[in-house]
C-alpha positions in Angstrom: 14.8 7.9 33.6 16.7 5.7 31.6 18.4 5.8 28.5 17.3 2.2 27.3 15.9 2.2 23.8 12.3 1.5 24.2 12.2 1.9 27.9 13.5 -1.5 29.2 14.7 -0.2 32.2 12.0 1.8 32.8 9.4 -1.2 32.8 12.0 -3.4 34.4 13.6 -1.9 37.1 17.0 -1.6 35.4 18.0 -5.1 36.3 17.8 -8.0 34.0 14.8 -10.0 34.9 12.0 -11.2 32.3 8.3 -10.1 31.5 5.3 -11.0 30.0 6.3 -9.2 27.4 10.0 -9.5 26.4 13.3 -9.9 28.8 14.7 -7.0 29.3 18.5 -6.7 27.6 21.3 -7.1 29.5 24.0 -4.0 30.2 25.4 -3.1 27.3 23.6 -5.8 25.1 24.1 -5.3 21.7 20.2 -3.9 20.4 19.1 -4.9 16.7 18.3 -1.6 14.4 14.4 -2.1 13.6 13.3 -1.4 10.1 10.1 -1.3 8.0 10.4 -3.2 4.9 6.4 -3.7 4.2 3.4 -1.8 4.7 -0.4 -3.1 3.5 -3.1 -0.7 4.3 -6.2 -0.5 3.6 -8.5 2.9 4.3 -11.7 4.9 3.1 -8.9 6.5 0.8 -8.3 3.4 -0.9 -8.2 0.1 -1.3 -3.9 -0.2 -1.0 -1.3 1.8 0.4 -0.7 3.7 -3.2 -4.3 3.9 -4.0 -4.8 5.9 -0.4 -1.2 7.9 -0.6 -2.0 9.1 -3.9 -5.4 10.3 -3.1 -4.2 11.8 0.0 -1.3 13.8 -1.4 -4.2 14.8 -3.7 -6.4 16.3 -0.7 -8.9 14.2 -1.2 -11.2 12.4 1.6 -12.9 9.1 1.6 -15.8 10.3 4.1 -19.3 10.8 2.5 -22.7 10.5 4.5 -23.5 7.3 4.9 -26.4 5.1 6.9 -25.5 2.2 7.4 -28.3 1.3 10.0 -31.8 2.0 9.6 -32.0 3.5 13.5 -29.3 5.9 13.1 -30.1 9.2 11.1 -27.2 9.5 8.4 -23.7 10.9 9.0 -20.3 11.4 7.7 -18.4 8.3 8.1 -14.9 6.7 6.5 -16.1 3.3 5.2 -14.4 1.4 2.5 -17.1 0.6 1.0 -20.9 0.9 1.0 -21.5 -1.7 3.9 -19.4 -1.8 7.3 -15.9 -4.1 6.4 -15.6 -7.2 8.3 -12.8 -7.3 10.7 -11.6 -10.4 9.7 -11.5 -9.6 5.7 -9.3 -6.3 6.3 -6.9 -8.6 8.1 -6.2 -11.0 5.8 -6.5 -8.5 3.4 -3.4 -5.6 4.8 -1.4 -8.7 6.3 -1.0 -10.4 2.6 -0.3 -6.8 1.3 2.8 -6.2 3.6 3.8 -9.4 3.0 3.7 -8.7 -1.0 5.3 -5.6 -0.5 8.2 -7.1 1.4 8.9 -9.9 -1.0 7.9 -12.6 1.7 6.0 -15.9 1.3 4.9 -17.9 4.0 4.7 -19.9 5.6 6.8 -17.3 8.6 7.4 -20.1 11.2 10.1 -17.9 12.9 7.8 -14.4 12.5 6.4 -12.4 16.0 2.6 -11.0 14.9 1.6 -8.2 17.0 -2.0 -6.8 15.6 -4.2 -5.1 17.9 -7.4 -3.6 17.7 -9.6 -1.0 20.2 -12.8 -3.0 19.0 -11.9 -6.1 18.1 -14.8 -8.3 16.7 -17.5 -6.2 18.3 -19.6 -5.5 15.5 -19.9 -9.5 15.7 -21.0 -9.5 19.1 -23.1 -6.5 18.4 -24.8 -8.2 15.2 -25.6 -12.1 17.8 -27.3 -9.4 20.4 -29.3 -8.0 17.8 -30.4 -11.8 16.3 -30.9 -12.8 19.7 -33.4 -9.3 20.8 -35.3 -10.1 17.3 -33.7 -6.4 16.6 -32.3 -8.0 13.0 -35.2 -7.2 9.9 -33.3 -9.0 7.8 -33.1 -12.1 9.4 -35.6 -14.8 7.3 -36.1 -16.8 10.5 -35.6 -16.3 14.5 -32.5 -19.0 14.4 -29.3 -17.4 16.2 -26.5 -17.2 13.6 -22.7 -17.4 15.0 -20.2 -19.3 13.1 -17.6 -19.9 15.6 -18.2 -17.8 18.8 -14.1 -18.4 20.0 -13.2 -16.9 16.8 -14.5 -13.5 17.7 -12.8 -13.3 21.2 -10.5 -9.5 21.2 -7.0 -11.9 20.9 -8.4 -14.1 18.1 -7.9 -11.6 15.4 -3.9 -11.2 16.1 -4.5 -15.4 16.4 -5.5 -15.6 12.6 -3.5 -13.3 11.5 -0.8 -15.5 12.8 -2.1 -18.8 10.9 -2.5 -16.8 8.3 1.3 -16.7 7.6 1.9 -19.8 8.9 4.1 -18.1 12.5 4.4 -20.2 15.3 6.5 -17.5 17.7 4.8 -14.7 20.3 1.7 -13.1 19.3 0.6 -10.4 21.3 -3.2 -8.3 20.8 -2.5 -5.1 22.5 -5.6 -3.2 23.0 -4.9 0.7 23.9 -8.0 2.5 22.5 -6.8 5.2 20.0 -3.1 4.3 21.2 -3.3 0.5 19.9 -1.8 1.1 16.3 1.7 2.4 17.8 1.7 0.1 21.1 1.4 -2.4 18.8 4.7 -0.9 16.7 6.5 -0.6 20.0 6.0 -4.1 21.7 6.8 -5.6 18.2 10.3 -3.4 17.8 11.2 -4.1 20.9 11.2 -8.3 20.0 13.6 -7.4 17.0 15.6 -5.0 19.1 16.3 -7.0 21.3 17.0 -10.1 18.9 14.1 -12.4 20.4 12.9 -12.1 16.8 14.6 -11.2 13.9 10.9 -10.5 11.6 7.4 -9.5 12.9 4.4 -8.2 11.2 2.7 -5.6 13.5 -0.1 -2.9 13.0 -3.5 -2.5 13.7 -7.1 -3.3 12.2 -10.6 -1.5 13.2 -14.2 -2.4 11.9 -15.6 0.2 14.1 -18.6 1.2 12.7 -21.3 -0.2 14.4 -24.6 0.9 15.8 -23.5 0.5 20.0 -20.0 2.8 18.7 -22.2 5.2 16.9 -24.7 5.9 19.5 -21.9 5.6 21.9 -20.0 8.3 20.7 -23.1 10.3 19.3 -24.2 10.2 23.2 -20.4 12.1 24.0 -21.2 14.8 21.6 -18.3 13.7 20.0 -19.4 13.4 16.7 -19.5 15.7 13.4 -22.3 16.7 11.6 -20.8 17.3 8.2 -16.9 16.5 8.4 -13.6 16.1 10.1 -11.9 19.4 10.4 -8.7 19.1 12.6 -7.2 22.3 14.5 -10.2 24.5 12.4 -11.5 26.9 14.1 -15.2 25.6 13.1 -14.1 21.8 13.9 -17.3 19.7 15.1 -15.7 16.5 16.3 -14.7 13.3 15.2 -15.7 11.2 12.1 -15.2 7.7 12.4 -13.9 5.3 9.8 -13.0 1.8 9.3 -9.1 0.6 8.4 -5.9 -1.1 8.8 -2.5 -0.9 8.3 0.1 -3.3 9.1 4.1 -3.8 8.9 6.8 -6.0 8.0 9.6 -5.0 10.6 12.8 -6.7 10.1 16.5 -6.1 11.9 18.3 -4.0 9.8 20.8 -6.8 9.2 18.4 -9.4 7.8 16.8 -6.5 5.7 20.4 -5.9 3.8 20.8 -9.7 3.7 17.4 -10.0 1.6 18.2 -7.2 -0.1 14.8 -5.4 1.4 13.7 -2.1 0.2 13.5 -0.7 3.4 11.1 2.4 4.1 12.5 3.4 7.9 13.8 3.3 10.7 11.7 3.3 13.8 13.7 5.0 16.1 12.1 4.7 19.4 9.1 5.1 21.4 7.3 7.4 24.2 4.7 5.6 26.1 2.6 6.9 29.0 -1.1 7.0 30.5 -2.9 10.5 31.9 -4.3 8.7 35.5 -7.1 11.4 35.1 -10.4 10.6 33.3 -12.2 7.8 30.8 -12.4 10.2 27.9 -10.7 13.3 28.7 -6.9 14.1 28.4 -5.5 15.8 30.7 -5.9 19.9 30.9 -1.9 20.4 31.2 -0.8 17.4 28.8 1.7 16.6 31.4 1.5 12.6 30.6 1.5 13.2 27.1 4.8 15.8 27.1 6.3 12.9 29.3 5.6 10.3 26.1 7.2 13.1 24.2 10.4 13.4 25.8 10.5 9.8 25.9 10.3 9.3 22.7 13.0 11.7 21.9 15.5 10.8 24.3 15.2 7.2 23.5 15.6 8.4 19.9 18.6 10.3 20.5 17.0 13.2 19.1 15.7 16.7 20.2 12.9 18.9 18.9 15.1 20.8 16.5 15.6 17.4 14.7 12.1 17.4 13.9 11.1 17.7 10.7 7.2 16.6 10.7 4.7 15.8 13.1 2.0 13.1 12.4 -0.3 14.9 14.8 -3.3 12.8 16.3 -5.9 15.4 15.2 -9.2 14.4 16.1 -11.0 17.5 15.2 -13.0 17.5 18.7 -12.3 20.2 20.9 -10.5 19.4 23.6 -7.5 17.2 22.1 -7.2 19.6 19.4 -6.6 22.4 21.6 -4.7 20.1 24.0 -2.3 18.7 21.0 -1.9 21.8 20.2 -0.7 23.5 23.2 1.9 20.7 23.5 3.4 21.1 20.2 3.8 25.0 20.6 5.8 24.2 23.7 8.3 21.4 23.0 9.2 22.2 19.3 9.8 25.2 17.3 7.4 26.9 15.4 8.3 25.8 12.2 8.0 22.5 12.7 5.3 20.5 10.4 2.4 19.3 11.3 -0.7 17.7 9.7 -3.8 15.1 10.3 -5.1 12.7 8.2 -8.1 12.4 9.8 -9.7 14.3 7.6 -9.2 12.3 4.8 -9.8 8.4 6.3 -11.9 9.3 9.4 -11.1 8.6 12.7 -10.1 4.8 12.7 -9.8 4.7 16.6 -7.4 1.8 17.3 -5.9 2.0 13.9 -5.3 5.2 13.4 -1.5 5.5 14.8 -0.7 2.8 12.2 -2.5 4.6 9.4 -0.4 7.7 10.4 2.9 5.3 10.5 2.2 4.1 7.0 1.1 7.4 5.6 4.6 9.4 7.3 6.7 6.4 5.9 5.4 7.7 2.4 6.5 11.4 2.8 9.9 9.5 4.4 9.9 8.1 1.3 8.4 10.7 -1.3 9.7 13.3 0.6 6.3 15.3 0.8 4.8 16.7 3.7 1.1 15.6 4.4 -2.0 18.0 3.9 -4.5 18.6 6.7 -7.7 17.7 4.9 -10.4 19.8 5.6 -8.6 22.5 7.2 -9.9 25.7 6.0 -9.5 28.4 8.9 -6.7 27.5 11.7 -7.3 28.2 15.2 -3.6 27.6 16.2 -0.6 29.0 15.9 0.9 26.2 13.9 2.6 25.4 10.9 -0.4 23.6 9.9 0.2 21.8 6.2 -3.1 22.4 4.4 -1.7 21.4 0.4 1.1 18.6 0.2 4.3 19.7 -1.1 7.6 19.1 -1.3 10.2 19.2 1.4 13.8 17.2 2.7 12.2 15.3 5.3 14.1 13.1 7.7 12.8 12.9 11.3 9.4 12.1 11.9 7.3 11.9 15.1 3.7 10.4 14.6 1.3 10.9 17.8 -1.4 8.8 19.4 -3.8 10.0 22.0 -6.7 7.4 23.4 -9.2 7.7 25.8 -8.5 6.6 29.3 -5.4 9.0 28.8 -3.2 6.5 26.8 -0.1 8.6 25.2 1.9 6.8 22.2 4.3 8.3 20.4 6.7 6.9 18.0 9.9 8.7 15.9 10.8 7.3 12.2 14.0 7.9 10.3 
């Protein structure tokens, strides 16, 4: 395996060719440090990134029961507010945040936008299905209502984002189910690394809460009946919730030009898929320790560096116990680790990027994360359940999507 940041020479062969994606360096090419100098997020915490930190350091959670359609009974869900958000509000809403937070106006011209999303603008397509089956009560009239049915294709979001700041470079709409927040980290770093870009704005949005995502996962069993619980003994499953978070990642260089304030470094990445099952991970982990040791090695790091793990922590069965197992047997015992899960819900596609944001705040605060919700532990872990204090200086934040996608990602 190769020692190429990122994993150029893993996707490329080792010889300098070109992708879809981004060219892969040449030997010995001299590779751009990536740093985050913005971060707007938006979560059932909060309405901003201090509004959901400080609540979240607090042990608080944004999930309360909810109904949001009359044919579903009422469950705990992570909505930001009382109805479902619309996928194109949080957008321009976390994109103009990291953009404030950075100090940057647009127009961008010269700015990559990687945004991705698991489900995109299916709420939208959900709602025209529902107008066109004569489903929708609340329509006053039988007439078909879609404003612009190209604005709601899955690549259209990362599209608008793109107008919104006025960039004219690559923009990419990665789509890796639970994974998609950190692939989207990853395939923007790598076009600063390797100094196609010297900005992007990256991250990941999700309006997931919708009646076909509800039933969906309600069919699975997957979902709680009164909470999110992760690595609890008496954990139920998974509580979904709407969010975003997106970055400003600059070249380390350009950041000191500006005078940035500069939250981390991102390190490098460990990317992988299980080739086992559509919703299952696989029993060993064996894909997901391979993202692991990725990560690390093109990190320049080893487990004893650790100081805190973002886990993924869905508070289902299976990945808890699987995460779990994977942890006790790469890193010491004393390692950290936490979810936040229980405090936003489960934002499928966005969660990685909610977990980036929120472990760039203890970077910063130097404060480990609490596990919200965890009462009784069912692993042997050094499971965080109050935030406190702590010298904090590597950070590993975990993804783990159905279909077996493995994204991991380490901060300085």
């Amino acid at each position: 395996m190769s020692n190429a940041p990122f994993g150029f020479a893993v996707a490329c062969g080792g010889k300098p060719s070109r992708s879809a994606v981004s060219p892969c360096p040449m030997p010995h090419a001299q590779l751009n440090q990536v740093v985050v100098t913005g971060i707007g997020l938006v979560s059932a915490l909060g309405t901003s990134l201090e509004d959901s930190w400080q609540k979240l350091i607090a042990g608080k959670s944004g999930i309360k029961w909810h109904q949001p359609f009359p044919e579903i009974e009422p469950l705990p869900l992570g909505l930001i507010g009382q109805q479902p958000a619309k996928l194109k509000r949080l957008t321009q809403t976390v994109v103009a945040a990291a953009l404030q937070d950075s100090g940057l106006n647009p127009p961008l011209p010269d700015c990559a936008v990687v945004i991705g999303s698991s489900r995109s603008h299916q709420g939208a397509w959900e709602l025209l299905a529902r107008q066109m089956h004569g489903y929708d009560s609340s329509l006053e009239t039988k007439e078909v209502v879609l404003e612009n049915w190209l604005d709601t294709l899955p690549h259209t979001n990362a599209i608008a984002a793109a107008r919104q700041i006025g960039a004219t470079g690559t923009v990419l709409a990665p789509m890796a189910a639970c994974a998609t927040g950190i692939w989207a980290l990853a395939q923007a770093a790598l076009l600063v690394q390797t100094g196609q870009y010297q900005r992007a704005i990256a991250g990941a949005v999700e309006a997931p809460i919708t009646p076909l995502t509800l039933a969906g996962f309600q069919q699975m069993g997957a979902l709680a009946k009164t909470g999110a619980y992760a690595f609890d003994l008496h954990r139920e499953g998974l509580v979904l919730g709407e969010g975003a978070a997106v970055f400003v990642l600059e070249s380390a260089e350009l950041a000191k030009q500006r005078q940035a304030k500069i939250y981390g470094e991102i390190l490098g990445f460990g990317l992988t898929t299980d080739a086992y099952h559509p919703n299952q991970p696989e029993p060993e982990g064996k894909s997901a320790i391979a993202a692991l040791k990725q990560c690390l090695k093109r990190s320049n790091l080893t487990p004893d560096d650790i100081d805190y793990i973002h886990a993924h922590g869905t508070a289902t069965l299976l990945n808890d116990r699987i995460e779990s197992k994977i942890i006790q047997q790469l890193f010491p015992q004393d390692v950290a680790v936490s979810s936040t899960k229980g405090a936003t819900g489960h934002t499928l596609g966005a969660s990685g990027a909610l977990g980036v944001a929120f472990s760039l705040m203890a970077l910063k605060h130097q404060i480990l994360l609490p596990c919200v919700g965890l009462q009784q532990p069912e692993f042997d872990l050094n499971l965080i359940t109050a935030a406190r204090p702590s010298k904090i200086q590597q950070v590993l934040c975990l993804s783990f999507g159905f279909g077996g996608q493995n994204a991991i990602v380490a901060l300085r």
